[in-house]
Chimera marker file (.cmm) of the C-alpha trace (Angstrom):
<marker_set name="trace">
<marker id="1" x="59.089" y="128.857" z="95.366" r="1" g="1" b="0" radius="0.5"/>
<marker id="2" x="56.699" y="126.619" z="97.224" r="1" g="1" b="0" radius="0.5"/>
<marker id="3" x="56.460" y="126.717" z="101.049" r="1" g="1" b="0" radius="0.5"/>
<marker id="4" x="58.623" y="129.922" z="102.086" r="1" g="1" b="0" radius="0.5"/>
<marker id="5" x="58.889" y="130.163" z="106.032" r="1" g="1" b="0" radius="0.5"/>
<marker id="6" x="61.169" y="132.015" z="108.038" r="1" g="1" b="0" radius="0.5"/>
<marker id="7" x="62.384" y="130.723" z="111.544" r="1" g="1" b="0" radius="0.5"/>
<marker id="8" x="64.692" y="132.119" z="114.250" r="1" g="1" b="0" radius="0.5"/>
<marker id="9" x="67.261" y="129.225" z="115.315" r="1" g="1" b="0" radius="0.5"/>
<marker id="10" x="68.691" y="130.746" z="118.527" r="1" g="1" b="0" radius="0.5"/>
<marker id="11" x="71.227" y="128.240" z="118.766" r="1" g="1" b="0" radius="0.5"/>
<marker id="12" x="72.867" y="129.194" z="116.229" r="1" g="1" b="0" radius="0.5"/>
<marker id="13" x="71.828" y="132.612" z="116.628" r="1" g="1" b="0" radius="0.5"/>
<marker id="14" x="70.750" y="133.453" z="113.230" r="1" g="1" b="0" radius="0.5"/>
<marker id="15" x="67.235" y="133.760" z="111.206" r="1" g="1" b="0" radius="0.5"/>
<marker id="16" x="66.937" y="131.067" z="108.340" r="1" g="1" b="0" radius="0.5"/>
<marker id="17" x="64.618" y="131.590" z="105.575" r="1" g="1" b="0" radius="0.5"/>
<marker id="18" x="63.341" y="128.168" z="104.141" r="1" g="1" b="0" radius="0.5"/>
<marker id="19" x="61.747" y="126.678" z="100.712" r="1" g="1" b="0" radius="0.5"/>
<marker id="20" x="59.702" y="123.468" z="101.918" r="1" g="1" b="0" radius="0.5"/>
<marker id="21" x="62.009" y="123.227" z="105.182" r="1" g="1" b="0" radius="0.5"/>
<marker id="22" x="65.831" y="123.472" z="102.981" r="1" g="1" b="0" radius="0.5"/>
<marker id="23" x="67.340" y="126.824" z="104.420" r="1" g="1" b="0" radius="0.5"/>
<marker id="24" x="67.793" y="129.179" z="101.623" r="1" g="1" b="0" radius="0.5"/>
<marker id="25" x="69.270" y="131.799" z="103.621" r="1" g="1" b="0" radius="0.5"/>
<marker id="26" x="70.130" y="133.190" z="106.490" r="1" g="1" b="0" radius="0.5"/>
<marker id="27" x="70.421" y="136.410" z="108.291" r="1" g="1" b="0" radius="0.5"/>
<marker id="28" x="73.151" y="135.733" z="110.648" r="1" g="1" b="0" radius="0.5"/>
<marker id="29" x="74.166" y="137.861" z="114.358" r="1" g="1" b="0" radius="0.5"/>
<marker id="30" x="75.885" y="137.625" z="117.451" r="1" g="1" b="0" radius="0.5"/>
<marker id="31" x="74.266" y="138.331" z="121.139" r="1" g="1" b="0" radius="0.5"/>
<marker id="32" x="76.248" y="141.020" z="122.874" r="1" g="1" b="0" radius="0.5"/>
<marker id="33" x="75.863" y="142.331" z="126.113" r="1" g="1" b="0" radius="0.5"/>
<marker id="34" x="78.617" y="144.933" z="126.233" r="1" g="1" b="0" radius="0.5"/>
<marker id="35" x="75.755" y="148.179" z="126.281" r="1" g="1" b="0" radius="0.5"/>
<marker id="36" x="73.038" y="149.600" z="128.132" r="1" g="1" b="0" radius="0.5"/>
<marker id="37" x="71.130" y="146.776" z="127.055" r="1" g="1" b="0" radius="0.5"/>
<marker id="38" x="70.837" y="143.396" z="125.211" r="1" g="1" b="0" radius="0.5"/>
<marker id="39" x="71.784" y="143.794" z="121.718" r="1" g="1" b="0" radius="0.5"/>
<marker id="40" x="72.130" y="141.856" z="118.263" r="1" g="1" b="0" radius="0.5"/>
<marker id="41" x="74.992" y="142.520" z="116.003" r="1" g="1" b="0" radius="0.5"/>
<marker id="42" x="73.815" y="141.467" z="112.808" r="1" g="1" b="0" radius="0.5"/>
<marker id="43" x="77.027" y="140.576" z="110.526" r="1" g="1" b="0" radius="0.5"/>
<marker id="44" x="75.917" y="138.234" z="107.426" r="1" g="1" b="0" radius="0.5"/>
<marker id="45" x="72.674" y="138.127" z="105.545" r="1" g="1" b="0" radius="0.5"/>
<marker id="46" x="72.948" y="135.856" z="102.379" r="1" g="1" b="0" radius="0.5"/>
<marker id="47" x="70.412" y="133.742" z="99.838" r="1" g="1" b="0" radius="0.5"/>
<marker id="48" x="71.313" y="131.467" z="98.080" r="1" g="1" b="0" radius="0.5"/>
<marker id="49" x="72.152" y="132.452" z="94.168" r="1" g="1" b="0" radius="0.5"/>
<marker id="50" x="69.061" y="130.543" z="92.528" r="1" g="1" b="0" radius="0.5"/>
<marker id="51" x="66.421" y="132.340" z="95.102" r="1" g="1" b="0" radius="0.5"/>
<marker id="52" x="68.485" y="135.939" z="94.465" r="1" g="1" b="0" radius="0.5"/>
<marker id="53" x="65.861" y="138.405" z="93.010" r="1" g="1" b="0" radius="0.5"/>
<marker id="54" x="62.686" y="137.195" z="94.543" r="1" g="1" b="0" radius="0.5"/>
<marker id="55" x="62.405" y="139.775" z="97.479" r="1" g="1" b="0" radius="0.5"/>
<marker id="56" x="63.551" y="137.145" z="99.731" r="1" g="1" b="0" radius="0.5"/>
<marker id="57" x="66.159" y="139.151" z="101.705" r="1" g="1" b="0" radius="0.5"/>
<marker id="58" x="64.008" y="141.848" z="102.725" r="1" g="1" b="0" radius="0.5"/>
<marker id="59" x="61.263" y="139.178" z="103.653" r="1" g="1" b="0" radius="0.5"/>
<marker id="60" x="64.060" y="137.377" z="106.159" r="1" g="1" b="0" radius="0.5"/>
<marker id="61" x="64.995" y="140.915" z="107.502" r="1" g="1" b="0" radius="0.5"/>
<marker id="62" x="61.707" y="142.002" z="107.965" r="1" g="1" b="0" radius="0.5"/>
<marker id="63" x="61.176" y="138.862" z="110.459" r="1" g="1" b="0" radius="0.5"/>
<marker id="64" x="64.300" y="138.857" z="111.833" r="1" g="1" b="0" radius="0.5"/>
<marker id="65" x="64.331" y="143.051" z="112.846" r="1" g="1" b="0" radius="0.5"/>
<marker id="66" x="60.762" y="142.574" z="114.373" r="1" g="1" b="0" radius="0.5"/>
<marker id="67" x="61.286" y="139.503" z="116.095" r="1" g="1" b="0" radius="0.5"/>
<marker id="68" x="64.488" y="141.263" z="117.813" r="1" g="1" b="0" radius="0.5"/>
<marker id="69" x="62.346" y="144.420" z="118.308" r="1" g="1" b="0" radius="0.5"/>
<marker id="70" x="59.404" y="142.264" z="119.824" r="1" g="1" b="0" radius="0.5"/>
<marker id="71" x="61.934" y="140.581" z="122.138" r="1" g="1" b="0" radius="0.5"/>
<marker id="72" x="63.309" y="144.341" z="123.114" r="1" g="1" b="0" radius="0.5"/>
<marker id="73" x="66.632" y="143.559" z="122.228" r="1" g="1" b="0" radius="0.5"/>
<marker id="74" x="68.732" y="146.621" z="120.656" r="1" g="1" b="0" radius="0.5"/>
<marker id="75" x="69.537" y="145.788" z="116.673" r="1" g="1" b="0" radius="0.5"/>
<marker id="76" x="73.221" y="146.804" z="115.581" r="1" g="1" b="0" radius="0.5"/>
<marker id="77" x="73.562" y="146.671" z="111.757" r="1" g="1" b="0" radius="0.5"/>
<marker id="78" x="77.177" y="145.583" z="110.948" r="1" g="1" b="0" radius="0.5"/>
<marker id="79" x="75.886" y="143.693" z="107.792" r="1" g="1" b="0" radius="0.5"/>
<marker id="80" x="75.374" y="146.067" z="104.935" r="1" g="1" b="0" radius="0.5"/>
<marker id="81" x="72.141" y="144.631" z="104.018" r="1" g="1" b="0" radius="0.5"/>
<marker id="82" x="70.497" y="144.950" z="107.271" r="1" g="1" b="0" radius="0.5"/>
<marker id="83" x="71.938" y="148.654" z="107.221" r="1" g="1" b="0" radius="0.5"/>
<marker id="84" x="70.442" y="149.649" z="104.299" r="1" g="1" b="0" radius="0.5"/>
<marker id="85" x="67.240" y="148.077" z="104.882" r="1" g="1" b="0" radius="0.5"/>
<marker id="86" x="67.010" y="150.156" z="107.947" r="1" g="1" b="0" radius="0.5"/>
<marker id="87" x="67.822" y="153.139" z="106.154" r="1" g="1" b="0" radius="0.5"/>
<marker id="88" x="64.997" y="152.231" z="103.945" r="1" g="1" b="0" radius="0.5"/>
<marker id="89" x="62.368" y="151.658" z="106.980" r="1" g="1" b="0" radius="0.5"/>
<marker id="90" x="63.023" y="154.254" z="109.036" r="1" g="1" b="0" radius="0.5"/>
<marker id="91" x="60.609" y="152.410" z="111.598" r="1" g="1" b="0" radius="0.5"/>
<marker id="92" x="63.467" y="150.472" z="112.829" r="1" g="1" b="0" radius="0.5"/>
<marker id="93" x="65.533" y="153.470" z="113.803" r="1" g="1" b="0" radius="0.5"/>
<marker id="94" x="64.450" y="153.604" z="117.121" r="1" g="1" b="0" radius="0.5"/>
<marker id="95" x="65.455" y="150.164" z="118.213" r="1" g="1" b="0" radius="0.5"/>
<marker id="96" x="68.462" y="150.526" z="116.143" r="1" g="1" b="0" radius="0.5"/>
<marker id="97" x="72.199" y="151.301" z="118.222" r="1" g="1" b="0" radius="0.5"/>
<marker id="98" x="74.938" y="152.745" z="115.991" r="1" g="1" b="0" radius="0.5"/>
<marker id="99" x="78.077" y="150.364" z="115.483" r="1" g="1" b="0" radius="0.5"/>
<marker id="100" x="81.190" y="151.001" z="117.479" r="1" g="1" b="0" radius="0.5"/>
<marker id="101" x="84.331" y="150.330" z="117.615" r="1" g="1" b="0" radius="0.5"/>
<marker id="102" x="83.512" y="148.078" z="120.571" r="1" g="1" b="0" radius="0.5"/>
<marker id="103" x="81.280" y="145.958" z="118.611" r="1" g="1" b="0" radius="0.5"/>
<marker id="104" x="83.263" y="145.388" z="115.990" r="1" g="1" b="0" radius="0.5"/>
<marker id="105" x="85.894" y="143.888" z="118.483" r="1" g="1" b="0" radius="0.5"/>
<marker id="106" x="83.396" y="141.948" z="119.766" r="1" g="1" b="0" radius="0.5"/>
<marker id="107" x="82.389" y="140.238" z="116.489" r="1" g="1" b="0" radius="0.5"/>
<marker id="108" x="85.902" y="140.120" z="115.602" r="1" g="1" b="0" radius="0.5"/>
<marker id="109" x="87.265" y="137.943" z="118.630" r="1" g="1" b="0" radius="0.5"/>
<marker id="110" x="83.703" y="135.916" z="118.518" r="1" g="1" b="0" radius="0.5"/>
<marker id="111" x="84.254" y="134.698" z="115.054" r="1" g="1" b="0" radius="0.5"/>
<marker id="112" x="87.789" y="134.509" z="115.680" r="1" g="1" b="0" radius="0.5"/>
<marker id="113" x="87.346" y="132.119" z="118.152" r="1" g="1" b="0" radius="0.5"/>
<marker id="114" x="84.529" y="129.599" z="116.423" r="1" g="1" b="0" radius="0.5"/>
<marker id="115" x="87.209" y="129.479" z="113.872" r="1" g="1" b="0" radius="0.5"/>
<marker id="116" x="89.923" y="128.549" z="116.077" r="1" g="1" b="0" radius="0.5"/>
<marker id="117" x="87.400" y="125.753" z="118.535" r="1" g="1" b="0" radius="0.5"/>
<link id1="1" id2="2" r="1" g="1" b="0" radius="0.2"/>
<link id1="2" id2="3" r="1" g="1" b="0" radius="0.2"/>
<link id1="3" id2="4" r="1" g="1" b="0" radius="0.2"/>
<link id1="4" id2="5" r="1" g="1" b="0" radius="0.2"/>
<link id1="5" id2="6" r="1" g="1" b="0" radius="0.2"/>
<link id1="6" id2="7" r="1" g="1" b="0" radius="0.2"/>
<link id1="7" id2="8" r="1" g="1" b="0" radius="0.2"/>
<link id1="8" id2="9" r="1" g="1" b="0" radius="0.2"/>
<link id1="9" id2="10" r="1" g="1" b="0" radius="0.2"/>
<link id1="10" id2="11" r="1" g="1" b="0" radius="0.2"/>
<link id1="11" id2="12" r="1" g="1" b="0" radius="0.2"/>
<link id1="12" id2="13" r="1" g="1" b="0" radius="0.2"/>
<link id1="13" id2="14" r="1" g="1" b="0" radius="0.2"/>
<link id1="14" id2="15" r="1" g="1" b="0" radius="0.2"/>
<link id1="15" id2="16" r="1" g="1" b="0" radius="0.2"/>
<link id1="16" id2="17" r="1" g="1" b="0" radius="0.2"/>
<link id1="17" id2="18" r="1" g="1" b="0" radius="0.2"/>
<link id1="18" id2="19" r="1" g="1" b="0" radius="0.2"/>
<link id1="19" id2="20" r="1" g="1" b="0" radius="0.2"/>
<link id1="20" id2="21" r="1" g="1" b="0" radius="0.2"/>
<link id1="21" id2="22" r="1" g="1" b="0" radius="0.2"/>
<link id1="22" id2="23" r="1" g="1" b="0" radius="0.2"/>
<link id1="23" id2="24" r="1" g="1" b="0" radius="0.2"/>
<link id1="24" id2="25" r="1" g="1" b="0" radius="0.2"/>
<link id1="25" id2="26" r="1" g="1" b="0" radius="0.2"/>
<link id1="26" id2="27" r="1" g="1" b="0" radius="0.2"/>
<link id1="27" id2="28" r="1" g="1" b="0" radius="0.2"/>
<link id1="28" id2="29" r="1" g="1" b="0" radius="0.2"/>
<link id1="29" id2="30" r="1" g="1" b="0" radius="0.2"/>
<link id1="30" id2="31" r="1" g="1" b="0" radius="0.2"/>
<link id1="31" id2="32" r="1" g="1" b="0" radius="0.2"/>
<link id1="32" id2="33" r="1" g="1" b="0" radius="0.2"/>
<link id1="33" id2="34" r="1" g="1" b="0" radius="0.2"/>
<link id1="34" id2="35" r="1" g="1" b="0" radius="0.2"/>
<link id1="35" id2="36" r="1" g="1" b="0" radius="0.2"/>
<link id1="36" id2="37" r="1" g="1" b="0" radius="0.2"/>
<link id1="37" id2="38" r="1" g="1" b="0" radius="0.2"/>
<link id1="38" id2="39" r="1" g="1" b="0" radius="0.2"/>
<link id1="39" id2="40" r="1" g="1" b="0" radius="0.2"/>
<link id1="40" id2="41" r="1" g="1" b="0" radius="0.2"/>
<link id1="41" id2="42" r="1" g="1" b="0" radius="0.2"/>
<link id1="42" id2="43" r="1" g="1" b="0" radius="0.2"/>
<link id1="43" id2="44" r="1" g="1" b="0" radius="0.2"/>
<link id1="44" id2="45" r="1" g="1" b="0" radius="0.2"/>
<link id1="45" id2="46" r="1" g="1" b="0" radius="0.2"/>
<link id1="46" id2="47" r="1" g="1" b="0" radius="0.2"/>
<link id1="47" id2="48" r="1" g="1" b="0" radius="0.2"/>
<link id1="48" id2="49" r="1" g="1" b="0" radius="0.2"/>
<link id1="49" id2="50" r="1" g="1" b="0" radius="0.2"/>
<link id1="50" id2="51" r="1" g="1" b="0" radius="0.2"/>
<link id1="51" id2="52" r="1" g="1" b="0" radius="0.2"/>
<link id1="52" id2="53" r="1" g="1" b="0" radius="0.2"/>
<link id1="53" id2="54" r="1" g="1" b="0" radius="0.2"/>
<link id1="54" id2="55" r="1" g="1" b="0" radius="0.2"/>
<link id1="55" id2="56" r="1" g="1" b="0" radius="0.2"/>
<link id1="56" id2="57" r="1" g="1" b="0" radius="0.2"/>
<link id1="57" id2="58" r="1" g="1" b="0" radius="0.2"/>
<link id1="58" id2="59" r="1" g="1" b="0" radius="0.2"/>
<link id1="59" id2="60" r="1" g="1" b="0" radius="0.2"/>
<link id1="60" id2="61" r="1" g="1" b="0" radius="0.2"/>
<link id1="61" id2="62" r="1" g="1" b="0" radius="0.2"/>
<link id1="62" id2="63" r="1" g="1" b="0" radius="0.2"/>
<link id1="63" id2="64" r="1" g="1" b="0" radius="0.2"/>
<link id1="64" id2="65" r="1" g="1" b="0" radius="0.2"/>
<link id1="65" id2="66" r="1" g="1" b="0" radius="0.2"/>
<link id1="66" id2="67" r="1" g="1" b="0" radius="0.2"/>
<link id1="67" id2="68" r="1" g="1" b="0" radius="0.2"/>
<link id1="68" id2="69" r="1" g="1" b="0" radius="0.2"/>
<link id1="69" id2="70" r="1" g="1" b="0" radius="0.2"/>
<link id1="70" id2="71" r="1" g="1" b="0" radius="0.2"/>
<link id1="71" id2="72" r="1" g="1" b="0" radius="0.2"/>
<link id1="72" id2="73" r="1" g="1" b="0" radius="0.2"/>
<link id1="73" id2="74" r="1" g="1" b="0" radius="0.2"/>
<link id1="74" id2="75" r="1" g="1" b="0" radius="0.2"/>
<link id1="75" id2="76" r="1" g="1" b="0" radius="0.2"/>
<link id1="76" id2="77" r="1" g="1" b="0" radius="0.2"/>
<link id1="77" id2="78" r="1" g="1" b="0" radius="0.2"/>
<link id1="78" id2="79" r="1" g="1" b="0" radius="0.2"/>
<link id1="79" id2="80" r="1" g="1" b="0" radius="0.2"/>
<link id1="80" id2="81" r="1" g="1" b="0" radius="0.2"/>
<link id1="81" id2="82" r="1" g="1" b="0" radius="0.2"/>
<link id1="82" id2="83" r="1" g="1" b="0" radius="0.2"/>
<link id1="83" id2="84" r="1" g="1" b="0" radius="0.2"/>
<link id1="84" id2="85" r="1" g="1" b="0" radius="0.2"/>
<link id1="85" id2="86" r="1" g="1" b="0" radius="0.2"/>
<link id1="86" id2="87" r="1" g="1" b="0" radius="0.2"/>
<link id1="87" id2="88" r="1" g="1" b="0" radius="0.2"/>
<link id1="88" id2="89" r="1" g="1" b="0" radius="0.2"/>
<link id1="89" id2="90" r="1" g="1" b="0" radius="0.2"/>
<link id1="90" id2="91" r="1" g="1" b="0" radius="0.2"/>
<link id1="91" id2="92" r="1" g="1" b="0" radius="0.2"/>
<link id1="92" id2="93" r="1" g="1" b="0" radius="0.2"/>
<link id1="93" id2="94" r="1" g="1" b="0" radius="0.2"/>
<link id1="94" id2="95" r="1" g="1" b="0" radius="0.2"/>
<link id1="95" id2="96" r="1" g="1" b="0" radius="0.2"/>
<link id1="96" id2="97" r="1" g="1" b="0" radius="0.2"/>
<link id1="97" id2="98" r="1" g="1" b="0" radius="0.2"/>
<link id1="98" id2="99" r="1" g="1" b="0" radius="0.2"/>
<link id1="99" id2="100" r="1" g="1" b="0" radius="0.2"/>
<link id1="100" id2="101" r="1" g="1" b="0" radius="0.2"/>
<link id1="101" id2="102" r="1" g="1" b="0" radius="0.2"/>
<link id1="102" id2="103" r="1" g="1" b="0" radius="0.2"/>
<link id1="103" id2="104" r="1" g="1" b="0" radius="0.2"/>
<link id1="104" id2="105" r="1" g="1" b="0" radius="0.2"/>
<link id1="105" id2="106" r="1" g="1" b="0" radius="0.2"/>
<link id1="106" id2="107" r="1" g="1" b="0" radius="0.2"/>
<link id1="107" id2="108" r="1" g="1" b="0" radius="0.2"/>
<link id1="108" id2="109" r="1" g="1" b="0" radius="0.2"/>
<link id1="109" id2="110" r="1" g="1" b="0" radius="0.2"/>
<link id1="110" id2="111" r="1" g="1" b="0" radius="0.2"/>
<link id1="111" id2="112" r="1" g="1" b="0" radius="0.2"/>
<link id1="112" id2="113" r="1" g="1" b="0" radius="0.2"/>
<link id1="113" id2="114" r="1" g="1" b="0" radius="0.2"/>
<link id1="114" id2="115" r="1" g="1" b="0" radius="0.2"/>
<link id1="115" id2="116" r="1" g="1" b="0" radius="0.2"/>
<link id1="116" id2="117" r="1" g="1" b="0" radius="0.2"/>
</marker_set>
């Protein structure tokens, strides 16, 4: 590892981790506005294989859960990594929403249809 950074790039609404500006990962989500207020449904959190082991996941979650806090924007934890992070820093909990059936739909018919455009 030489330059880690994490970044958010909204327009493609996910958080990229990055050795010396190559994305190594990604923690990826979906904007919904279906609830009581703005939420992210997180769905996809991956590193690539040859950074695996190196606390870089919980590093790109970290940023990613507090920059969605700091931006007061409800975090919905589809992706099992970002669940069980949360369950492992219970300071989250509060800005956490618990996944419905709803939100799965959504995701569903939003990934349905990048696939099909």
């Amino acid at each position: 590892m030489t330059d880690i950074t994490v970044r958010h790039n909204a327009d493609r609404e996910r958080f990229e981790i990055l050795d010396a500006g190559r994305v190594i990962g990604k923690a990826v989500y979906k904007a919904y506005d279906g609830g009581a207020s703005p939420q992210r449904i997180f769905y996809h959190t991956v590193i690539n294989e040859e950074y695996g082991g190196q606390g870089l996941a919980g590093q790109l979650a970290t940023v990613a859960l507090d920059a969605t806090v700091a931006d007061d924007i409800a975090i919905v934890p589809v992706c099992p990594f970002i669940k069980k992070f949360i369950g492992k820093h219970p300071e989250y909990a509060a800005n956490t929403v618990a996944v419905t059936p709803a939100h799965l739909e959504f995701l569903d018919d939003a990934l349905s249809a990048r696939t099909r455009g």
